[in-house]
VOVEX-84311 format. One record per residue (C-alpha): residue number from 1; residue in one letter; x, y, z. Coordinates in pm, 1 decimal, decimal comma. Layout:
{nr->NUM&rest->A&xx->X&yy->Y&zz->Z}
...
***
This chain:
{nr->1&rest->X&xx->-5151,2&yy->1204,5&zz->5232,5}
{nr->2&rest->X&xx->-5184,5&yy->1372,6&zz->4888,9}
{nr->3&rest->X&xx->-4908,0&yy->1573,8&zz->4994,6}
{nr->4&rest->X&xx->-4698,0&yy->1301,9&zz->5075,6}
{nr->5&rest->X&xx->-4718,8&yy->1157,6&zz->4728,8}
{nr->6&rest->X&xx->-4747,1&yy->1471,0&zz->4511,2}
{nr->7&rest->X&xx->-4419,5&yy->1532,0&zz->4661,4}
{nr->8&rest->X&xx->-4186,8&yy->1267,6&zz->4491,6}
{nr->9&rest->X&xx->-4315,4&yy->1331,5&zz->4140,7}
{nr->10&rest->X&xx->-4157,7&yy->1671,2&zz->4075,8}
{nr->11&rest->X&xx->-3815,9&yy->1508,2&zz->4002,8}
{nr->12&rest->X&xx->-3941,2&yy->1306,3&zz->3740,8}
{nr->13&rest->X&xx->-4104,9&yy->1562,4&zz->3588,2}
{nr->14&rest->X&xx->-3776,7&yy->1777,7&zz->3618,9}
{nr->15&rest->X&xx->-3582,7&yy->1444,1&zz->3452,9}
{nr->16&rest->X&xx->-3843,4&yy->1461,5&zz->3201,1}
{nr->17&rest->X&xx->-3805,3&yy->1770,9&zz->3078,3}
{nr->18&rest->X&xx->-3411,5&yy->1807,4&zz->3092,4}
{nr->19&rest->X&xx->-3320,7&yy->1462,0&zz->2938,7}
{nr->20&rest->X&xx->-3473,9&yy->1585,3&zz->2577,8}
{nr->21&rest->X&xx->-3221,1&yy->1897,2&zz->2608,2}
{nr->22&rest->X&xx->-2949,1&yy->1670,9&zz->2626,3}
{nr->23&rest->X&xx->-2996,2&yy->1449,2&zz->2326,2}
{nr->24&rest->X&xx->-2955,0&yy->1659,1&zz->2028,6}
{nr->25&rest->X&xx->-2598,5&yy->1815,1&zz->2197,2}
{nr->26&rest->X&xx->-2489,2&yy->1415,7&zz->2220,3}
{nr->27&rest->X&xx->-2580,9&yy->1386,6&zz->1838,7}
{nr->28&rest->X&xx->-2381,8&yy->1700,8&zz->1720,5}
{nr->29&rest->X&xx->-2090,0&yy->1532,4&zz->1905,9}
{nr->30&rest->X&xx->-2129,2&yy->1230,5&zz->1750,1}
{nr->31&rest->X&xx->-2160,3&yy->1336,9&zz->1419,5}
{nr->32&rest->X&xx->-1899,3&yy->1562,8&zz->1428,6}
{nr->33&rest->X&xx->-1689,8&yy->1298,1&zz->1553,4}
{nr->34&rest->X&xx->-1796,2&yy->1065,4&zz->1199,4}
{nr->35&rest->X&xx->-1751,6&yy->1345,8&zz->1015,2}
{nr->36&rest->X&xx->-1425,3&yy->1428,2&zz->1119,0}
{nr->37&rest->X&xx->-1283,0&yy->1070,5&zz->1115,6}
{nr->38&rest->X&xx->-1471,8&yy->1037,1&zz->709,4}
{nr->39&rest->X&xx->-1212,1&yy->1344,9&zz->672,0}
{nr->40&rest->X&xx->-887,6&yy->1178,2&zz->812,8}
{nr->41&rest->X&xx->-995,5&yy->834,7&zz->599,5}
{nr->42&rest->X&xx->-1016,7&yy->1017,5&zz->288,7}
{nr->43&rest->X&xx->-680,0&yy->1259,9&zz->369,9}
{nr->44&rest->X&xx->-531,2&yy->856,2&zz->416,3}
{nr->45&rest->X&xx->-620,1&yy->700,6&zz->121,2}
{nr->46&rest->X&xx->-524,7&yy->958,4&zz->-64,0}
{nr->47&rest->X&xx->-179,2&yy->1013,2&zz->59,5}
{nr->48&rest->X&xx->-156,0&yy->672,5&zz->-32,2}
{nr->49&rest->X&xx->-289,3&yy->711,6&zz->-352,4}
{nr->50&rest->X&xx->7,2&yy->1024,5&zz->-421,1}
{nr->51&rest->X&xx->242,9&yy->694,6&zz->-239,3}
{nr->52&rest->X&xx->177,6&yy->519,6&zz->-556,0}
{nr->53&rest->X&xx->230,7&yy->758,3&zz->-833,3}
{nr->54&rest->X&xx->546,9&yy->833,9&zz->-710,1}
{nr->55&rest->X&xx->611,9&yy->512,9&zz->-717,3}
{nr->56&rest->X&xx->544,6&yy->443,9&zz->-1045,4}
{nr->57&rest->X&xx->717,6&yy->750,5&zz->-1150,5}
{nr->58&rest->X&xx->1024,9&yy->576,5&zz->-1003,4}
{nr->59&rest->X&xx->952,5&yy->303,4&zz->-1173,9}
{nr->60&rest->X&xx->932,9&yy->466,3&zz->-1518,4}
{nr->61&rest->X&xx->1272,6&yy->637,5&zz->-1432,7}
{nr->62&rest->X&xx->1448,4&yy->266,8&zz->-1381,5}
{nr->63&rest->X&xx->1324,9&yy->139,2&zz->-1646,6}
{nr->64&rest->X&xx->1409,2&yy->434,7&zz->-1859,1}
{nr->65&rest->X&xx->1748,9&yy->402,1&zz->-1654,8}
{nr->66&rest->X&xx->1803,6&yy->24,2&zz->-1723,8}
{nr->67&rest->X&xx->1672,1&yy->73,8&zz->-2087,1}
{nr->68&rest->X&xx->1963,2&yy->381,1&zz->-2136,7}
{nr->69&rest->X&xx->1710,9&yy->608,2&zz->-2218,3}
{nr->70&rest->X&xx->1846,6&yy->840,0&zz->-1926,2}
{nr->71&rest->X&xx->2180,9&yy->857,0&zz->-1816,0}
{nr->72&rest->X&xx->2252,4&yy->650,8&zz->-1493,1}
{nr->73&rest->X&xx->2355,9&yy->884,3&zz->-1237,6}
{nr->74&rest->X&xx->2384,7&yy->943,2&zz->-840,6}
{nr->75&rest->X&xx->2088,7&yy->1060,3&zz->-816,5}
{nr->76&rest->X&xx->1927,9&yy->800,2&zz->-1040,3}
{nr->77&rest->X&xx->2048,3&yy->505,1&zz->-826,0}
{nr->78&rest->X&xx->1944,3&yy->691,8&zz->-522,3}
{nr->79&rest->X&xx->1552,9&yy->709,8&zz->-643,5}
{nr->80&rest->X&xx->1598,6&yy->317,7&zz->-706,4}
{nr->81&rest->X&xx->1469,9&yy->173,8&zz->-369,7}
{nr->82&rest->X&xx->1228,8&yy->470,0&zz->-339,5}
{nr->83&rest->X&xx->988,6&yy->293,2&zz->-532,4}
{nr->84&rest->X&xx->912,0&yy->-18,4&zz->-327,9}
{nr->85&rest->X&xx->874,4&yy->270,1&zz->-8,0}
{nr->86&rest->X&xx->615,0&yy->471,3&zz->-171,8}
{nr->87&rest->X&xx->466,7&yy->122,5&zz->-256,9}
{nr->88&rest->X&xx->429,2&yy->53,3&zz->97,4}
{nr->89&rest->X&xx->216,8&yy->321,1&zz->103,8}
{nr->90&rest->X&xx->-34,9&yy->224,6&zz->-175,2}
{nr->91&rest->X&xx->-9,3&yy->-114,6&zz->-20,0}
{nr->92&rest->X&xx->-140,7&yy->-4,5&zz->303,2}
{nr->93&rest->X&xx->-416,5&yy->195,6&zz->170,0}
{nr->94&rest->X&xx->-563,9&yy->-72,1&zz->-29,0}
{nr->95&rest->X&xx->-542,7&yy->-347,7&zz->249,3}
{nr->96&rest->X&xx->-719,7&yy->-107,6&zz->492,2}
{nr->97&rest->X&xx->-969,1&yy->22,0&zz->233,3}
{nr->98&rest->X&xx->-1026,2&yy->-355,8&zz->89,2}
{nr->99&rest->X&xx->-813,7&yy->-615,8&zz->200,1}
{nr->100&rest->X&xx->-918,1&yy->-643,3&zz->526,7}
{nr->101&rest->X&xx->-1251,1&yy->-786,3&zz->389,8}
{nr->102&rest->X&xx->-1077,0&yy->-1067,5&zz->311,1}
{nr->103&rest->X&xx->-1060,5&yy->-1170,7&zz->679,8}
{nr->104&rest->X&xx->-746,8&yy->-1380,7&zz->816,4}
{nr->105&rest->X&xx->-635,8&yy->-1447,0&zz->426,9}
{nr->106&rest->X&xx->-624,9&yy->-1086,2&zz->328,2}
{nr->107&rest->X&xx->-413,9&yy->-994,0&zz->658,1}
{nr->108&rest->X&xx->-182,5&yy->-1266,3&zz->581,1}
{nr->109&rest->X&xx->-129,1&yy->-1193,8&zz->266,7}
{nr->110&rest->X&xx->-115,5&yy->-859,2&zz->320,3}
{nr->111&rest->X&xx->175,5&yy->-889,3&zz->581,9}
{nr->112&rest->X&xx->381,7&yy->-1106,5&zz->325,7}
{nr->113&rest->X&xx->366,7&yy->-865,9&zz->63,7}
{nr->114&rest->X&xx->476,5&yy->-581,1&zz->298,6}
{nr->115&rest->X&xx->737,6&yy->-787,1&zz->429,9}
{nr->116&rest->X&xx->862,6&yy->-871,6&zz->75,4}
{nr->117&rest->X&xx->861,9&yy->-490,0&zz->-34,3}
{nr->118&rest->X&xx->1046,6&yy->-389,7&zz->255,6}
{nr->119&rest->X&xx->1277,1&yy->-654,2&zz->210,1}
{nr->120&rest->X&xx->1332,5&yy->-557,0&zz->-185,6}
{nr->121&rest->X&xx->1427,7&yy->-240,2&zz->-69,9}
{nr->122&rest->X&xx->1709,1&yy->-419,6&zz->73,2}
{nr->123&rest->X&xx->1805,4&yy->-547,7&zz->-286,2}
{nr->124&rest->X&xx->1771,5&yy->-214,8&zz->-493,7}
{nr->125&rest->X&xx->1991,9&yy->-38,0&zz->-264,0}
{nr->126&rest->X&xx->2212,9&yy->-380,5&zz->-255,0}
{nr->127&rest->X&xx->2164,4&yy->-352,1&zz->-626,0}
{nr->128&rest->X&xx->2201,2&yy->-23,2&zz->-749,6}
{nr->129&rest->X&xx->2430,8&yy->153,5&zz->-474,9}
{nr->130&rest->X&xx->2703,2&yy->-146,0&zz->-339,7}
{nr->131&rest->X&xx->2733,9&yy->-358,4&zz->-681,2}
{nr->132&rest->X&xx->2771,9&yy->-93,2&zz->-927,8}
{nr->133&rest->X&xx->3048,9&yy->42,7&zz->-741,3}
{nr->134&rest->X&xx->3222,9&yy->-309,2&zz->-775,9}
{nr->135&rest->X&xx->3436,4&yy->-480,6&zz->-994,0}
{nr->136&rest->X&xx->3209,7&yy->-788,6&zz->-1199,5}
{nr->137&rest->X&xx->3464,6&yy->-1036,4&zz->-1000,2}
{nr->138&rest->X&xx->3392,3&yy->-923,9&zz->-690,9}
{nr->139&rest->X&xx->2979,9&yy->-922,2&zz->-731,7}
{nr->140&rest->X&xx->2988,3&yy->-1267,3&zz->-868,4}
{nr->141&rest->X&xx->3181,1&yy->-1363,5&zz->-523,8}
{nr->142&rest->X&xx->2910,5&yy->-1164,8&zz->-327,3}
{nr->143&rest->X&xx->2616,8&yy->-1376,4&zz->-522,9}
{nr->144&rest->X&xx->2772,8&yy->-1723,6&zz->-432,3}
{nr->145&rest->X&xx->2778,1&yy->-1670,4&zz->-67,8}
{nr->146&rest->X&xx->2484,2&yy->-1535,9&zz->201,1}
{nr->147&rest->X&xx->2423,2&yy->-1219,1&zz->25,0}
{nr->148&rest->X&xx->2292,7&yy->-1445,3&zz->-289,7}
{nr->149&rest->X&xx->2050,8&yy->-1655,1&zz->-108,6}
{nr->150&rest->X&xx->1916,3&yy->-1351,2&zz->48,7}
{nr->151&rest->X&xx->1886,0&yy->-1202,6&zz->-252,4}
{nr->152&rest->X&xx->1685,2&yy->-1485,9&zz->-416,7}
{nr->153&rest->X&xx->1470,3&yy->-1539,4&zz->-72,1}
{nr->154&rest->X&xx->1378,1&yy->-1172,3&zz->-120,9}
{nr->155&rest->X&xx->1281,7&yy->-1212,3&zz->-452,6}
{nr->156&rest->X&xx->1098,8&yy->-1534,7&zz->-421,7}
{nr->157&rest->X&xx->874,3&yy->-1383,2&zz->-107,4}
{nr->158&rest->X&xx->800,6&yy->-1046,6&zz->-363,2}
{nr->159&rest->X&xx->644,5&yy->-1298,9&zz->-614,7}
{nr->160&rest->X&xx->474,8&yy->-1479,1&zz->-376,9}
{nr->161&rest->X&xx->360,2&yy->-1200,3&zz->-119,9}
{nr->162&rest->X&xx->235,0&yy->-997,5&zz->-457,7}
{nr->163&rest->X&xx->51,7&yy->-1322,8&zz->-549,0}
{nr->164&rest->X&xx->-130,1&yy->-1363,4&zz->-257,4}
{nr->165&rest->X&xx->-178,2&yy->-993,0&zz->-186,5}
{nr->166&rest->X&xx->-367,7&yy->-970,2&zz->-516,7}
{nr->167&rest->X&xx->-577,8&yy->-1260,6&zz->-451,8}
{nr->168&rest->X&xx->-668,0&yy->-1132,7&zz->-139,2}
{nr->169&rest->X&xx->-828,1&yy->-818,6&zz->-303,3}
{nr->170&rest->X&xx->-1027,0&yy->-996,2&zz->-591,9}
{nr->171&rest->X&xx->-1164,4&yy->-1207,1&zz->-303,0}
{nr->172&rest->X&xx->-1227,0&yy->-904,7&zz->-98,6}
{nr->173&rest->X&xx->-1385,9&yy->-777,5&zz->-423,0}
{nr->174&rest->X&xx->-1441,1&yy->-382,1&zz->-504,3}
{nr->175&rest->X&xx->-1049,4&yy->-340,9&zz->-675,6}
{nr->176&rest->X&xx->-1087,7&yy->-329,4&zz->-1071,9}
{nr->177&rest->X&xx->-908,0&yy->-660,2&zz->-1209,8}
{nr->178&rest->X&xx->-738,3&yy->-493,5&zz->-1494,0}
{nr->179&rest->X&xx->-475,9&yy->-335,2&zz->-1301,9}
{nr->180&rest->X&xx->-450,0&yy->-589,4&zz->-1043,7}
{nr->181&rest->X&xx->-364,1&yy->-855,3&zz->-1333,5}
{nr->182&rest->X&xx->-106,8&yy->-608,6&zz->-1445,7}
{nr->183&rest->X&xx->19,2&yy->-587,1&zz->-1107,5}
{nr->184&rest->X&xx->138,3&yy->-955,8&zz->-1055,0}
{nr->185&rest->X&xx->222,1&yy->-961,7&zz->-1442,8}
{nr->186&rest->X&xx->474,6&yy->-683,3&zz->-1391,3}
{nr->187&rest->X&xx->619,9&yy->-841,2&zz->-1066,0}
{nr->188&rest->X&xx->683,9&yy->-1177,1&zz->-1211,7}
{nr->189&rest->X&xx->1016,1&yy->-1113,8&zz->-1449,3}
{nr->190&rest->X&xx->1118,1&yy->-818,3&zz->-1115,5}
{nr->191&rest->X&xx->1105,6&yy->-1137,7&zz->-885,1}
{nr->192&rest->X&xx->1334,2&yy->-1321,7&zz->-1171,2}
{nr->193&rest->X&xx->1535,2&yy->-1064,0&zz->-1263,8}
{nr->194&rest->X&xx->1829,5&yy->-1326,7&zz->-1233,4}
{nr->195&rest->X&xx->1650,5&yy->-1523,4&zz->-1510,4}
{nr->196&rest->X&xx->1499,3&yy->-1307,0&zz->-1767,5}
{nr->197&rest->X&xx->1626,6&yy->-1100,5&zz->-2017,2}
{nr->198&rest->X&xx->1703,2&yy->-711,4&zz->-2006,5}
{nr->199&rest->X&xx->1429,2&yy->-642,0&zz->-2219,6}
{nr->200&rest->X&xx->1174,8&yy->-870,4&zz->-2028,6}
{nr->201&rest->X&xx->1285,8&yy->-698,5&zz->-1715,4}
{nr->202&rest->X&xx->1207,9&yy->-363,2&zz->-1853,5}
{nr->203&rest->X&xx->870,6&yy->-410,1&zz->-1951,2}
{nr->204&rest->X&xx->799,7&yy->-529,1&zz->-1658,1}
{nr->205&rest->X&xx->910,4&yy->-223,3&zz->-1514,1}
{nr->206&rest->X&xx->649,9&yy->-41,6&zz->-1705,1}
{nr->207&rest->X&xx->352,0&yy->-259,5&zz->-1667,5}
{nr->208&rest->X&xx->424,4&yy->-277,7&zz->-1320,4}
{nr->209&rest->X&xx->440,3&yy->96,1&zz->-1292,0}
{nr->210&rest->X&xx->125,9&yy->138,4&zz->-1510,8}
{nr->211&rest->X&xx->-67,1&yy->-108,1&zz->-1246,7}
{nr->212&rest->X&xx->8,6&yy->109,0&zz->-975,2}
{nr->213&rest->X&xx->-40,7&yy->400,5&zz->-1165,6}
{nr->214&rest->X&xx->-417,6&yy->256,9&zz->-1252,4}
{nr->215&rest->X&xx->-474,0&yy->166,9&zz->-841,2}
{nr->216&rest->X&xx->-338,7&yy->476,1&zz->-762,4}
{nr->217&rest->X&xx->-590,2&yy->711,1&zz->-918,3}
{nr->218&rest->X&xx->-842,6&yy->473,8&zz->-870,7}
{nr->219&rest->X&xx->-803,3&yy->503,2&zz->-458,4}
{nr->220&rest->X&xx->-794,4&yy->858,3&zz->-524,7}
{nr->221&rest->X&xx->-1138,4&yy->871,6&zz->-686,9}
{nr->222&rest->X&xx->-1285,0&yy->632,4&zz->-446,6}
{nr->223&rest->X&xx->-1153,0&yy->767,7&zz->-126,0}
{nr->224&rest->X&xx->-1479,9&yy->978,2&zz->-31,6}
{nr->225&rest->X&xx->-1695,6&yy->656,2&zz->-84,7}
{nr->226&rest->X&xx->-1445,9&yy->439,9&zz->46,6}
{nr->227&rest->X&xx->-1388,2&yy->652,4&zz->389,2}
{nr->228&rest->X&xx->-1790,3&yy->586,0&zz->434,2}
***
């Protein structure tokens, strides 16, 4: 009889004593793991933080372009629509690093506001590489049929996508409101660009491109803390 139940107890005590070996070697693993996902969040944010200086270093160069403080030249109007690409990318780092809080708002708004930068990319190249190649005649045709309506449905969803994009971050809370003020201050007379002044235009250029500028480095500084 004693044998009999001594018997069964030596596998427990074997389970016993290798289940402890195992635990630490599952913690390495899953540290590493959170470690090495912390590294590929901060390696994201900041590429999107260098996304948005170039950007507003493209923006600096059309204004200065617009403003004829540089000469307007191929390679100018090339770097035109690069600015609302790298955008994209500054965009997308602050929705996943912020917006998101904002639950189904912040999403929404976030996917209008990409949607309206990718679509102004449309414009600038529209803008900068098919209509200064044409005779005035000939653009003012072009503005009364399709192509003008698109043109003013792209520009009305880039005032109100930027709108709601930066209302979805002050709700999500965390972004500094300085620059995000700036932000939809400097998009305004971009989004009426048919309806402002040159000069208007222009400084919006530059406050736009100093918002960015501002979020930029700021997602740069935060991206350790924000990764956590």
């Amino acid at each position: 009889m004693l044998a009999t139940t001594a018997e069964p107890r030596r596998p427990r005590s074997l389970i016993s004593l290798r289940s402890p070996a195992k635990e630490p070697q599952h913690e390495e693993n899953s540290t590493t793991v959170q470690s090495s996902a912390a590294v590929a969040s901060v390696t994201l944010y900041r590429l999107a933080a260098i996304a948005g200086v170039g950007s507003a270093l493209v923006l600096l160069v059309n204004a200065a372009k617009r403003s004829s403080l540089i000469a307007t030249t191929d390679l100018t109007q090339l770097l035109a629509p690069v600015a609302e690409i790298l955008a994209l990318g500054l965009v997308v780092g602050l929705f996943l690093g912020f917006g998101r809080r904002a639950g189904l708002f912040g999403t929404i708004a976030f996917v209008i506001n990409f949607v309206a930068l990718a679509s102004l990319v449309g414009v600038e190249v529209v803008i900068n590489l098919v209509f200064s190649k044409l005779p005035l005649t000939t653009i003012i045709d072009l503005r009364a049929g399709p192509l003008g309506l698109a043109l003013v449905l792209s520009s009305v969803l880039f005032l109100l996508g930027t709108l709601a994009f930066v209302i979805s971050l002050v709700v999500a809370r965390g972004v500094p409101r300085i620059p995000l003020a700036l932000y939809f201050i400097g998009a305004v007379p971009i989004a009426l660009r048919a309806f402002v002044p040159e000069l208007a235009l222009d400084l919006g250029l530059v406050t736009l491109a100093a918002a960015i500028a501002w979020l930029a480095g700021w997602l740069w500084m935060r991206a350790p803390t924000t990764s956590r």
